[in-house]
C-alpha positions in Angstrom: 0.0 0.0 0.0 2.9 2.4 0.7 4.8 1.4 -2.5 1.5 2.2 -4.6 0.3 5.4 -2.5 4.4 6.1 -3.2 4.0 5.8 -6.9 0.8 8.2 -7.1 2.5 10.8 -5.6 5.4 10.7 -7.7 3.0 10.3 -11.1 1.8 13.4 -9.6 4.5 15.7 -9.0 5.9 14.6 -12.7 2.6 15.5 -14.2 2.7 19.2 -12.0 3.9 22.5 -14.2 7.5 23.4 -13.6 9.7 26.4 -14.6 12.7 24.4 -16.6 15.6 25.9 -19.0 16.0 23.3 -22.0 18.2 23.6 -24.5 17.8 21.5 -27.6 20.0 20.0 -29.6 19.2 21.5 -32.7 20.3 24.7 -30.1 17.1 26.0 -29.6 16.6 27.3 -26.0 13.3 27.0 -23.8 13.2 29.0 -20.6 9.9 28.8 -18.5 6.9 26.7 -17.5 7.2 22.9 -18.3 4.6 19.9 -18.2 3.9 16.5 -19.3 7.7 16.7 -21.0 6.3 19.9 -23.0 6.5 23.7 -23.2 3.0 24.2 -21.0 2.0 27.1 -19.6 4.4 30.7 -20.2 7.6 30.4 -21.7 9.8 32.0 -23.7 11.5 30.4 -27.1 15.1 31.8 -28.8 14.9 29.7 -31.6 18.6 30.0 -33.4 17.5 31.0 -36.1 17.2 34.2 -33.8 13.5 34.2 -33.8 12.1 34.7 -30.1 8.6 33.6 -29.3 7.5 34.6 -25.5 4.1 33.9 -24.4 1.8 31.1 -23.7 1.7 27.0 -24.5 0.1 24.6 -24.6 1.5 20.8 -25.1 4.2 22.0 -26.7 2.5 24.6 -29.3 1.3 28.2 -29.4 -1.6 28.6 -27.9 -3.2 32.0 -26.3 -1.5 35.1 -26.1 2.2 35.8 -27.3 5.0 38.1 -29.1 6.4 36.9 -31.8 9.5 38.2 -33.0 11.6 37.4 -36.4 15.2 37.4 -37.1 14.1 39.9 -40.1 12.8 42.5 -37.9 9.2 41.5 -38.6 6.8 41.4 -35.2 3.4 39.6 -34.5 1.5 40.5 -30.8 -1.8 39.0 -30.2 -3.1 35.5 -30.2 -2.2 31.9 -31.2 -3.3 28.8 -31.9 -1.9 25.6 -32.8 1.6 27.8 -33.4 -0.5 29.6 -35.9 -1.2 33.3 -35.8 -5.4 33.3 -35.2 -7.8 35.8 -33.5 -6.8 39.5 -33.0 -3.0 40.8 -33.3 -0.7 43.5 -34.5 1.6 42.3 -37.2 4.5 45.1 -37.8 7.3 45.5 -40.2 11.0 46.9 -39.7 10.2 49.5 -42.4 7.0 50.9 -40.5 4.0 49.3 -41.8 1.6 47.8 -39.4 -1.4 45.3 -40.1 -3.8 45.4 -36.7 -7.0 43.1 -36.7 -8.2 39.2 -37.4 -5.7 36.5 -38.7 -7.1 33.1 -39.3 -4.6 30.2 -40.9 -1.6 32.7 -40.2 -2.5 35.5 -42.1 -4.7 38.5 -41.9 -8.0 37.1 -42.6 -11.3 39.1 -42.0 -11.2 43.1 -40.7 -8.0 44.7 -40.2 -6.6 48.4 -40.6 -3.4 48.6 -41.9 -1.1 51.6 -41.7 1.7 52.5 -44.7 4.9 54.2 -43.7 3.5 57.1 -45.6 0.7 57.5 -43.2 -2.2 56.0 -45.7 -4.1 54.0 -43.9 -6.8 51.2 -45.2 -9.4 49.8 -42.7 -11.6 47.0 -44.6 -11.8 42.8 -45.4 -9.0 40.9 -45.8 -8.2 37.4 -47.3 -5.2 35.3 -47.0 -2.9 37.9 -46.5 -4.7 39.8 -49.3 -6.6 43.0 -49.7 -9.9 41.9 -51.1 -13.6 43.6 -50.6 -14.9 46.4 -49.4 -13.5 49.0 -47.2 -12.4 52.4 -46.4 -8.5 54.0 -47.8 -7.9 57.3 -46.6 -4.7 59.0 -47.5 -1.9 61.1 -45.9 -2.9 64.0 -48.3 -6.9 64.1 -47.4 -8.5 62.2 -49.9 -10.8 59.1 -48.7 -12.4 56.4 -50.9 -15.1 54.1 -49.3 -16.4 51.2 -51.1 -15.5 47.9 -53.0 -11.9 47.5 -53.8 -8.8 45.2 -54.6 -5.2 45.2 -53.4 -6.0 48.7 -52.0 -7.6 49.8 -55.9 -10.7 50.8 -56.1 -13.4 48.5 -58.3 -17.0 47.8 -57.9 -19.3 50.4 -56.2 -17.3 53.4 -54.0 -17.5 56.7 -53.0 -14.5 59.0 -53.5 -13.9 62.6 -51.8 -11.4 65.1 -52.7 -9.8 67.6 -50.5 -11.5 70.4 -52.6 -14.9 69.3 -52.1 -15.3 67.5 -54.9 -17.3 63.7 -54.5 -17.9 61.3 -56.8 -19.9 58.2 -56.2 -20.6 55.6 -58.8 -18.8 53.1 -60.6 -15.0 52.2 -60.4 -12.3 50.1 -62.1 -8.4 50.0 -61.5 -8.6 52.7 -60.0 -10.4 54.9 -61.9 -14.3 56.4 -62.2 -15.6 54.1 -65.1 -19.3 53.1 -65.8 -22.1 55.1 -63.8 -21.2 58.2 -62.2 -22.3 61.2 -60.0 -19.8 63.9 -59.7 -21.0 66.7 -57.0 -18.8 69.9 -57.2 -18.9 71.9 -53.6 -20.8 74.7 -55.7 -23.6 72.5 -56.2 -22.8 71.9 -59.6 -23.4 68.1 -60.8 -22.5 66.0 -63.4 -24.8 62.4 -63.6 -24.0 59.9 -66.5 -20.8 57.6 -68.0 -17.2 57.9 -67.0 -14.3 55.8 -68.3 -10.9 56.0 -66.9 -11.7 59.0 -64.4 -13.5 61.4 -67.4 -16.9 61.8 -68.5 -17.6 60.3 -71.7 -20.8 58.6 -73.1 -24.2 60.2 -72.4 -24.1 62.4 -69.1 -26.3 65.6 -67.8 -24.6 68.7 -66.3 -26.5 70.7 -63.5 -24.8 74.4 -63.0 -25.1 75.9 -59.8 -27.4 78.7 -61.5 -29.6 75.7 -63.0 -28.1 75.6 -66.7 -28.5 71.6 -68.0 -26.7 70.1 -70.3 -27.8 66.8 -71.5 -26.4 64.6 -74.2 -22.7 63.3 -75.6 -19.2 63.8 -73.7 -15.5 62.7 -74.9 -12.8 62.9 -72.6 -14.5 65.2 -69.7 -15.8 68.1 -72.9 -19.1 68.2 -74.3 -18.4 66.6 -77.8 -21.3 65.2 -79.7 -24.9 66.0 -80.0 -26.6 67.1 -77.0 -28.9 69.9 -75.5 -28.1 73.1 -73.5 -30.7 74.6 -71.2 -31.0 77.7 -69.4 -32.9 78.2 -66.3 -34.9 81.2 -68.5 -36.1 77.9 -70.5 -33.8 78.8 -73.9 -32.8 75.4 -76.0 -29.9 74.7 -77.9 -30.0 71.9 -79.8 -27.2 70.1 -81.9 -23.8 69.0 -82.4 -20.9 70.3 -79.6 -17.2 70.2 -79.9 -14.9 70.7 -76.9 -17.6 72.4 -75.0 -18.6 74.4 -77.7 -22.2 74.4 -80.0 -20.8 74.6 -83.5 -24.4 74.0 -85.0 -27.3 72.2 -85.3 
């Protein structure tokens, strides 16, 4: 009965957490809490590659909340599982730009802002390390784009504003106002139609501020085809237009 009540208690104290220093022989070095013959509990890894992981494990892995650091420079707070980056963290680079939100499978996966050494900063959906969907860039010099984009370019629906004023909301692709369009000037003045690469040019409708129209045919942002002017007195001019200019019916 001793030997066996003996044994229990030894099974025991083996199985209890322990602080250990363990250096591996491929010459990696563990320093802190040690169970079952694995890193369990807090710890802290200098791998020799010179990579330092210091945080919590669990049998062995990454699991809950640690700092990652890389040889390169490169940085990851924030949580772990299975020795994978996944949940919320701060990823940072030694040149300055910082990725804060959800990682999932190692990489930023769902919302995250991240921050350019130039001080533009994107806030939107992420997928496997990859700008992809909607989302909100706003630049160091003023200007802010919300809506549906691509590797940080702007395509599908989105709303652009300018630090004069100026807002356009409508239709984009690489980058650029193409398709359907509203352009609203901070006078008041509007122009509603087709864009294509950042111009109007199709059929579009120009409001004035003093309630002039024009309605009809636009090349390269000019009014350059058939169309009709309209005053606010009520007085037509119908015909052909060049360059912004009515050169005849």
């Amino acid at each position: 009965m001793k030997r066996l009540f003996l044994f229990f208690i030894t099974c025991f104290l083996l199985s209890c957490e322990t602080n250990t220093h363990k250096v591996f022989p491929n010459g990696d070095t563990y320093t802190g809490a040690w169970k079952d013959d694995k890193q369990n509990g807090r710890g802290e890894m200098v791998y020799k590659n010179g990579d330092v992981y210091i945080g919590e494990w669990q049998d062995g892995k990454y699991n809950g909340h640690g700092i990652l650091t890389y040889s390169n420079g490169e940085k990851y707070v924030g949580e772990f599982l299975n020795d994978c980056r996944c949940g919320k963290g701060i990823y940072t680079w030694p040149e300055g730009v910082k990725y804060a939100g959800e990682f999932k499978n190692c990489n930023p996966n769902g919302i995250g802002t991240k921050t350019f050494l130039n001080g533009d900063v994107f806030t939107g959906q992420f997928i496997n390390n990859e700008q992809s969907g909607p989302g909100t860039f706003s630049w160091h010099t003023g200007e802010k784009y919300v809506g549906e984009c691509e590797d940080y370019i702007s395509n599908g629906k989105g709303t652009f504003t300018w630090t004069n004023g100026n807002v356009y909301i409508g239709d984009w692709k690489n980058g650029r106002e193409n398709g359907k369009g509203t352009l609203t000037f901070p006078n008041g003045m509007t122009i509603v139609g087709d864009w294509k690469n950042g111009m109007a040019d199709g059929i579009a409708t120009i409001t004035w501020e003093n309630g002039d129209t024009y309605v009809g045919e636009w090349k390269n942002n000019k009014r350059t085809g058939f169309g009709t002017f309209t005053s606010k007195n009520g007085n037509l001019k119908a015909g052909k237009w060049k360059d912004n200019k009515f050169i005849g019916k």
